[in-house]
N, CA, C and O of each residue as an XYZ file, in Angstrom:
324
protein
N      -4.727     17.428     -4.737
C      -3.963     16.257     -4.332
C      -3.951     16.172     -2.811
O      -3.718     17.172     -2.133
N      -4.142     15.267     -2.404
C      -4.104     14.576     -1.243
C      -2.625     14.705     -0.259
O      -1.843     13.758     -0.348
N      -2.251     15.891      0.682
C      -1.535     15.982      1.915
C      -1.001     14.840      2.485
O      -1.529     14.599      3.570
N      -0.240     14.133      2.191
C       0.076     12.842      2.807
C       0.382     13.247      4.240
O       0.872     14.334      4.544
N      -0.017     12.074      5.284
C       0.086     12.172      6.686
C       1.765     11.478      6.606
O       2.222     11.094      5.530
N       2.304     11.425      7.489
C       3.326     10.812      8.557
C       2.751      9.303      7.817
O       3.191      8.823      6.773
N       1.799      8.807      8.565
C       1.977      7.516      8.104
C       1.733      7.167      6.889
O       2.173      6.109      6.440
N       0.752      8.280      5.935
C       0.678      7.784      4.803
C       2.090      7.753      3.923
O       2.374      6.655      3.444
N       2.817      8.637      3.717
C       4.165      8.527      3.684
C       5.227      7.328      3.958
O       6.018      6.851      3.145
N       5.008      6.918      5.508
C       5.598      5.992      5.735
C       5.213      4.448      4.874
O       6.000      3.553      4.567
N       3.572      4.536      4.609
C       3.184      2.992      3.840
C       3.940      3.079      2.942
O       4.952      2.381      2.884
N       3.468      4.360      1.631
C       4.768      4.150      0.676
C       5.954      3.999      0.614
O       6.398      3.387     -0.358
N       6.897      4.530      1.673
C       8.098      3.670      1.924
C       7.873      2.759      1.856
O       8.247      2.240      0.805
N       7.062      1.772      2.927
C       7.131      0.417      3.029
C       7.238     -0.453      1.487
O       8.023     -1.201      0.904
N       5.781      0.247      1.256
C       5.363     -0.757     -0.259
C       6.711     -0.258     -0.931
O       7.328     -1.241     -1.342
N       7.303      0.792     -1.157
C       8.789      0.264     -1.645
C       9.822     -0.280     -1.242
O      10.653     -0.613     -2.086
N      10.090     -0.545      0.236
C      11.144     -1.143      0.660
C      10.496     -3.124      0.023
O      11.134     -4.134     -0.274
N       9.705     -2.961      0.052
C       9.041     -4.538      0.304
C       9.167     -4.908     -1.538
O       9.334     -6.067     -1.917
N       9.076     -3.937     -2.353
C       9.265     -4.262     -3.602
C      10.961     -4.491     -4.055
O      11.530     -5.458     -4.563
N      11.360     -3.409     -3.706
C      13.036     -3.711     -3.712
C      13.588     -4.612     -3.000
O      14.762     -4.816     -3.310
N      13.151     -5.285     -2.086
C      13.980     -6.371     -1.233
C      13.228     -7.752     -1.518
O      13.731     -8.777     -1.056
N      12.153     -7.819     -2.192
C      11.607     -8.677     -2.876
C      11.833     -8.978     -4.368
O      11.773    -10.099     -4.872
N      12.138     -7.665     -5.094
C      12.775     -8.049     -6.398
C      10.959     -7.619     -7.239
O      10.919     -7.691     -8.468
N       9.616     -7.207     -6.463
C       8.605     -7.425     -7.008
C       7.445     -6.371     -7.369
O       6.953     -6.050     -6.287
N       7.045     -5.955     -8.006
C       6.102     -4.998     -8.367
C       4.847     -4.901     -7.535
O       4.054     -3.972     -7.378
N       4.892     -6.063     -7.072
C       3.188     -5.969     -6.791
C       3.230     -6.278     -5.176
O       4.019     -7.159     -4.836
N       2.483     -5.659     -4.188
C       2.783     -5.998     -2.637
C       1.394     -6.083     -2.404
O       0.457     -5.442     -2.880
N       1.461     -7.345     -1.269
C       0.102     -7.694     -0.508
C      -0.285     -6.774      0.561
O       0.348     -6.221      1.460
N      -1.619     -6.773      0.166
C      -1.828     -5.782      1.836
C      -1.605     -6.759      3.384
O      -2.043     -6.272      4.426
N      -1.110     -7.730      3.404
C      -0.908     -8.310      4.432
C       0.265     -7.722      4.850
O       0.491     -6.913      5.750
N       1.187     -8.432      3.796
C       2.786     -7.804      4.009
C       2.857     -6.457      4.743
O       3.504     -6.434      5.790
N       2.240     -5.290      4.295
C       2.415     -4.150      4.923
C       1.717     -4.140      6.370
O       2.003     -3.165      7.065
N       0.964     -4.957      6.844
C       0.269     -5.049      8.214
C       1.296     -6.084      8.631
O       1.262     -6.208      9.856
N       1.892     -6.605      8.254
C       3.271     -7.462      9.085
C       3.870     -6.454      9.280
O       4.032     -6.031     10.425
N       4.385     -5.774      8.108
C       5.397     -5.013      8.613
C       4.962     -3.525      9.832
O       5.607     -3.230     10.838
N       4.118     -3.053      9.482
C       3.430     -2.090     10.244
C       2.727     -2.213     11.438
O       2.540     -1.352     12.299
N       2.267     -3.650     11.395
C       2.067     -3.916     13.193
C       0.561     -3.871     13.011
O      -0.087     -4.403     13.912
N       0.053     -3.460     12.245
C      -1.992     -3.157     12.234
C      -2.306     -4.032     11.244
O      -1.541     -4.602     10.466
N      -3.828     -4.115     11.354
C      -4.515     -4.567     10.950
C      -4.513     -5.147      9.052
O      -3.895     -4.396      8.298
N      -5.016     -6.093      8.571
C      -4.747     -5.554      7.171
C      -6.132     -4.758      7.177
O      -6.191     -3.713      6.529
N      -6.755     -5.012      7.571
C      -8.195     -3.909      7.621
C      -7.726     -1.835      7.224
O      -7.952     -1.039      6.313
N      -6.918     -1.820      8.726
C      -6.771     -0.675      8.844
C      -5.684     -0.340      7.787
O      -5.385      0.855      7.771
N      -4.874     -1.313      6.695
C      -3.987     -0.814      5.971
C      -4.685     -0.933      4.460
O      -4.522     -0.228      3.464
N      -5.477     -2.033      4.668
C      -6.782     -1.595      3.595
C      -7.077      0.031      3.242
O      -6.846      0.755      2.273
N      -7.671      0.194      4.474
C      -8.315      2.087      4.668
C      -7.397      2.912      4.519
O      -7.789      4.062      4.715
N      -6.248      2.820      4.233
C      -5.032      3.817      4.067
C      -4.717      3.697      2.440
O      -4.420      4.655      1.727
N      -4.868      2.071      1.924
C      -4.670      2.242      0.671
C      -5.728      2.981     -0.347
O      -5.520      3.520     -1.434
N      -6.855      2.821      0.352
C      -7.970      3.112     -0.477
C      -7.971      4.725     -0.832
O      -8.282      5.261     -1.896
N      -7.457      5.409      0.576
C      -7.024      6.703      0.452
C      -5.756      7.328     -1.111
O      -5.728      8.072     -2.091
N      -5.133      6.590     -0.527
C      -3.742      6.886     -0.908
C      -4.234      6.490     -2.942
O      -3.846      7.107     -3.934
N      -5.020      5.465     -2.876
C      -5.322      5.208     -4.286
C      -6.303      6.243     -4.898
O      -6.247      6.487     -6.103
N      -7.068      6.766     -4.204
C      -8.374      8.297     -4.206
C      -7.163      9.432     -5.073
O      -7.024      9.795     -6.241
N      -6.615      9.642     -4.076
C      -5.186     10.461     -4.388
C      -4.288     10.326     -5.305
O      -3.641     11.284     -5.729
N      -4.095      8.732     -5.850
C      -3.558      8.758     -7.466
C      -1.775      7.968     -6.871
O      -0.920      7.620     -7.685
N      -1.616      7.859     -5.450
C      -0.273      7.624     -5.143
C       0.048      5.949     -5.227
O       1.177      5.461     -5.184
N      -1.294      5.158     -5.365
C      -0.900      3.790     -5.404
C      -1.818      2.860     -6.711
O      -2.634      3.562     -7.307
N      -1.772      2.024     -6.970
C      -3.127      1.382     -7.554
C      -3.137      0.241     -7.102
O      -2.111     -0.435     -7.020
N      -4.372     -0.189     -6.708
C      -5.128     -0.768     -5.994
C      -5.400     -2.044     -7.083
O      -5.265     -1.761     -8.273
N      -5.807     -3.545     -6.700
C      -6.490     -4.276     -7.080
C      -7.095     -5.300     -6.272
O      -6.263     -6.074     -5.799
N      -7.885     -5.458     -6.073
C      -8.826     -6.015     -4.845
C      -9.529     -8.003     -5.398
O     -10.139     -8.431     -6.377
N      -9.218     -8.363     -4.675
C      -9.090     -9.832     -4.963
C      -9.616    -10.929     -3.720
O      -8.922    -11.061     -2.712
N     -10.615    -11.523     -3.855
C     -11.663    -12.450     -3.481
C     -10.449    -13.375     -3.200
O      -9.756    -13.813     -4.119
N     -10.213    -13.660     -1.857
C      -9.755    -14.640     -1.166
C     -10.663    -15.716     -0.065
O     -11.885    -15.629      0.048
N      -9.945    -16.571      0.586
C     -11.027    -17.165      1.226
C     -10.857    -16.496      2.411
O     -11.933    -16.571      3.004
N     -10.075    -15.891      3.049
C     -10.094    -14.959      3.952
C     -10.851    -14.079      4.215
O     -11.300    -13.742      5.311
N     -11.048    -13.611      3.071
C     -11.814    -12.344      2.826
C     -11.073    -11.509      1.514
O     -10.342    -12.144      0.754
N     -11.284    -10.228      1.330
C     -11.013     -9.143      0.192
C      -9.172     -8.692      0.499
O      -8.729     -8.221      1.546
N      -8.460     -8.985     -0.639
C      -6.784     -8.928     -0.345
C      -6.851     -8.030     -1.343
O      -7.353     -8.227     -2.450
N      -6.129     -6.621     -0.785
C      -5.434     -5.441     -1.766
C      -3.942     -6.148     -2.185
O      -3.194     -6.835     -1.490
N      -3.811     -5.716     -3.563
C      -2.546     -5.883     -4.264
C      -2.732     -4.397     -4.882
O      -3.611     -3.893     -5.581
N      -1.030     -3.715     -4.092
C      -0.783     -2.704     -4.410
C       0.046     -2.089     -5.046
O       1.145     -2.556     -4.749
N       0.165     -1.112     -5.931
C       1.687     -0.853     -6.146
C       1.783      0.482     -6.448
O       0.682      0.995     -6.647
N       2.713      1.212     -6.550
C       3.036      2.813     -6.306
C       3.001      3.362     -8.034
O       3.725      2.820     -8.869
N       2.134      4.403     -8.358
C       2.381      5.097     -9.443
C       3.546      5.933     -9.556
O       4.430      5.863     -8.703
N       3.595      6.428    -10.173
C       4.597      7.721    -10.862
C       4.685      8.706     -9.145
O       5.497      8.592     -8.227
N       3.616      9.520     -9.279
C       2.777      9.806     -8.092
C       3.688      9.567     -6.488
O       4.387     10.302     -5.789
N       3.367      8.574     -6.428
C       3.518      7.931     -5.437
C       5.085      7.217     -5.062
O       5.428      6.719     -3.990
N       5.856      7.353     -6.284
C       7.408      6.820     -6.081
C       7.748      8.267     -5.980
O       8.661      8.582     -5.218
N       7.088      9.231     -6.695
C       8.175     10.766     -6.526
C       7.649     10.869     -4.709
O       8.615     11.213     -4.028
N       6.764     10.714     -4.128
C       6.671     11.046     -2.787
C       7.008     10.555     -2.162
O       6.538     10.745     -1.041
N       7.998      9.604     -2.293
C       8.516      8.522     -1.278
C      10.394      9.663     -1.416
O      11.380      9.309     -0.770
């Protein structure tokens, strides 16, 4: 299993603060680059990790933007928060 960093830690907070104050299961990878200040790129590359590791699941979705993660925390991933 995958050592969570400082910040990887901190995303999963996020993606749970953002589910509980939303009322919602499922969080955009934008949302967490609002809230985190970076890139959705670079919060892309953190989820992809964190999903390797079993702490989030991932679903990846064709926008006109470009590729949008919809994320949400496993079992896994709520006990490490």
């Amino acid at each position: 299993m995958l050592t969570l960093t400082e910040n990887q830690r901190t995303t999963l907070k996020i993606i749970q603060e953002i589910q509980q104050e939303a009322s919602i299961d499922v969080v955009e990878d934008t949302q967490l680059a609002e809230r985190t200040g970076v890139t959705a790129n670079t919060v892309q590359s953190s989820l992809e990790a964190l999903a390797e590791a079993g702490y989030v699941e991932l679903e990846k979705v064709d926008a006109l933007s470009g590729t949008r993660y919809l994320v949400s925390l496993t079992e896994i991933g709520q006990a490490a928060v």
